[in-house]
DRENFI-985807 format. One line per 8 residues: number of its first residue (from 1); their letters; for each residue x, y, z of C-alpha. Coordinates in steps of 0.25 Angstrom, whole numbers. Example, Ala and Ser with C-alpha at 12.3 -4.5 7.8 and 13.67 -1.06 7.14 Angstrom:
<nodes>
1	as	49:-18:31 ~ 55:-4:29
</nodes>
This chain:
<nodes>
1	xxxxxxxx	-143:95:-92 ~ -149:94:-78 ~ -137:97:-68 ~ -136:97:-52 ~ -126:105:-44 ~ -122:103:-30 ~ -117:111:-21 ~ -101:107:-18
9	xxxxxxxx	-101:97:-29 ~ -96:98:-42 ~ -100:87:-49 ~ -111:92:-59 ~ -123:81:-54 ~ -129:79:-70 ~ -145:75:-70 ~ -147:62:-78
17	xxxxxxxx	-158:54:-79 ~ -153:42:-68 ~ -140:48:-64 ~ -138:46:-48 ~ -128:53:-41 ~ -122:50:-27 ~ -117:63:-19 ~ -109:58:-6
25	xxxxxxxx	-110:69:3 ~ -100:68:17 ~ -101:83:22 ~ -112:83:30 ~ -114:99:29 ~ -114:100:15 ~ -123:86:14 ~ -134:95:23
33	xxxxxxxx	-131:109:12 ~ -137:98:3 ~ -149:93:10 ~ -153:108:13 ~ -150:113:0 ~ -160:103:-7 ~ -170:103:5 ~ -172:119:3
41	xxxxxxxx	-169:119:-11 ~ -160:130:-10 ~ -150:128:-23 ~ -137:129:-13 ~ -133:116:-16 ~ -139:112:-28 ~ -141:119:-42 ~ -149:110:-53
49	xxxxxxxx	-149:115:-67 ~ -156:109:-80 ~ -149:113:-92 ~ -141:125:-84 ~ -153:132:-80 ~ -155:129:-63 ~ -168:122:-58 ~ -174:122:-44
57	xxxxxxxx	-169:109:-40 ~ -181:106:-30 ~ -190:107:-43 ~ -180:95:-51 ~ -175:85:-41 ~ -181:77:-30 ~ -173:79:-18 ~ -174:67:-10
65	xxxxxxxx	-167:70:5 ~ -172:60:14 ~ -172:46:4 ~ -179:39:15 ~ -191:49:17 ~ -197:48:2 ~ -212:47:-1 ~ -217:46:-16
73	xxxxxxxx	-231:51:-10 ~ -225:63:-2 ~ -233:76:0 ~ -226:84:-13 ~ -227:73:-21 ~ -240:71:-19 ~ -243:84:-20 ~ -237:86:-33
81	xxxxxxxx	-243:74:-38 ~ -257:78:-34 ~ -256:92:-40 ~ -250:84:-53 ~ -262:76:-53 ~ -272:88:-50 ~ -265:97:-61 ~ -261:86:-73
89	xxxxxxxx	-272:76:-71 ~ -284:82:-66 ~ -295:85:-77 ~ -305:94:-75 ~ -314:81:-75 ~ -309:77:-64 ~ -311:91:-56 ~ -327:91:-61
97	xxxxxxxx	-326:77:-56 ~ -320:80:-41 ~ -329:92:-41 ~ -341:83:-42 ~ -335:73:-30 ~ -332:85:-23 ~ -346:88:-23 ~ -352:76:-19
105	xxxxxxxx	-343:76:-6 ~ -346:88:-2 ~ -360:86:-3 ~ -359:75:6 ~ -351:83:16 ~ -360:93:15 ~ -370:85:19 ~ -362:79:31
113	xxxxxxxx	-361:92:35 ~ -374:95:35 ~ -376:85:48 ~ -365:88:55 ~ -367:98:68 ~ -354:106:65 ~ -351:113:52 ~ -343:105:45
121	xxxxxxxx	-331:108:35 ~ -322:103:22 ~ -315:104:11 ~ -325:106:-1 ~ -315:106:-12 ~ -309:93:-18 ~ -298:92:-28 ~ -290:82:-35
129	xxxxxxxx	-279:83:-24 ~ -287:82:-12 ~ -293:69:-19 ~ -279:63:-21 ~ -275:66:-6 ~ -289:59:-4 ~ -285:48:-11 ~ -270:47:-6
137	xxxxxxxx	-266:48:-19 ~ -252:44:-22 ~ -241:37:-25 ~ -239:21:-23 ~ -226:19:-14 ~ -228:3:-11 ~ -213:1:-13 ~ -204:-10:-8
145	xxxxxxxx	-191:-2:-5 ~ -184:11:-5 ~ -180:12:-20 ~ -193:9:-24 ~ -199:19:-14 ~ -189:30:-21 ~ -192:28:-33 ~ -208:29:-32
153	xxxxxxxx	-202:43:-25 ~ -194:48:-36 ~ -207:43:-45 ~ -217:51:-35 ~ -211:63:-37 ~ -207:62:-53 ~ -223:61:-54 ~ -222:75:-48
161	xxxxxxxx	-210:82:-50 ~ -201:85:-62 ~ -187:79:-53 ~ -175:78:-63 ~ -166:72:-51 ~ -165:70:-38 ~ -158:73:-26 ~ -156:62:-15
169	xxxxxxxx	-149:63:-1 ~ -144:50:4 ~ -153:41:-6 ~ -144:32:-12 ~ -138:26:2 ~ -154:20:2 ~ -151:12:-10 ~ -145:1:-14
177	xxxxxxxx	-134:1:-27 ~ -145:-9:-35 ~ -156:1:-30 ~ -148:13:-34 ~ -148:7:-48 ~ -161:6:-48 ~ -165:21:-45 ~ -154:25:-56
185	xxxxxxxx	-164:17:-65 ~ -178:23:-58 ~ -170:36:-59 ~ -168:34:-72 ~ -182:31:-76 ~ -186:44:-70 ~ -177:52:-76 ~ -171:57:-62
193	xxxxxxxx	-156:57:-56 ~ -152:56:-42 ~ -143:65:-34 ~ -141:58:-22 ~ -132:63:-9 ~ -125:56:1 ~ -123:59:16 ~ -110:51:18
201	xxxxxxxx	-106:56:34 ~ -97:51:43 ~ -99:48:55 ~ -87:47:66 ~ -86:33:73 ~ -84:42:85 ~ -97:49:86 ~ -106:38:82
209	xxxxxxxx	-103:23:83 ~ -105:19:68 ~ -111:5:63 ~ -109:0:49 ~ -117:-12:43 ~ -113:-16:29 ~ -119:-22:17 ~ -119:-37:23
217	xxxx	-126:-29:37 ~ -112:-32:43 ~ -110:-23:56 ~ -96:-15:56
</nodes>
């Protein structure tokens, strides 16, 4: 049984395989407690077990806190997909291989050296993450809307990490009701749920002139 606790909430949030939950949160103070508490990873608000035994929860669930700010080729997924490659799927073949590249080109450096009027240096060692860097190894992310750009997210970072769930702020607000089906379904396939949490905050009319648009983009 894989279970979440949060903070202030007694409902018990049950990790199923494309089970979304949505958290309405309208006291701003305790909506920031959250960010923090996830951000720093601190266990103040949130206490994720597996079978009663507690797990570090940055270790299990992909914390999403800016929905709009998402790159599937980001520097920590990158960097644990090049030291999956460099660890799971580099033989020693392939090191003998690079090692005689890396020889070549340095014999050719060496010899641009040789006619330059200044002592010249560099990097004489070359490995299978320096090659992928070279190469702009990555991930494609040629997609033709949010969703899609979401899911090849929450795919980047599977490839890498052991997620169980996630942990969304303000996410589902970005999708529509027939996209929000969808992801159930992607989720789903992945073997993931979704904790998402709402800001819903008030502003006074008094403070701040307030303008509505609707569904049909009518202005009230």
């Amino acid at each position: 049984m894989k279970l979440l606790k949060i903070k202030n909430i007694h409902k018990d949030f049950f990790i199923e395989t494309g089970q979304v939950y949505n958290i309405n949160i309208e006291n701003l103070s305790y909506y920031h407690q959250l960010v923090y508490s996830v951000l720093y990873n601190d266990g103040s608000c949130f206490s994720y077990s597996e079978n009663y035994e507690e797990k570090d929860l940055s270790k299990y669930a992909l914390i999403i806190i800016d929905p709009l700010n998402i790159d599937p080729n980001n520097k920590k997924i990158l960097n644990g997909l090049y030291k999956k490659i460099q660890l799971q799927f580099f033989s020693e073949e392939d090191r003998r291989n690079l090692e005689d590249i890396n020889s070549q080109v340095l014999n050719v450096l060496n010899q641009i050296s040789l006619n330059m009027n200044l002592a010249m240096d560099y990097d004489t060692d070359l490995d299978i993450v320096k090659i992928l860097n070279l190469y702009k190894f990555c991930f494609q992310n040629d997609t033709k809307n949010y969703l899609e750009k979401f899911v090849v997210f929450i795919k980047a970072n599977l490839e890498v990490f052991p997620y169980s769930f996630i942990i969304s702020f303000n996410l589902l607000s970005l999708l529509t009701k027939n996209e929000i089906e969808i992801l159930k379904k992607e989720l789903e396939y992945s073997n993931l749920s979704l904790i998402n949490i709402q800001l819903i905050q008030k502003i006074d009319k008094n403070i701040v002139e307030t303008i509505t648009i609707d569904d049909d983009l009518c202005e009230f």
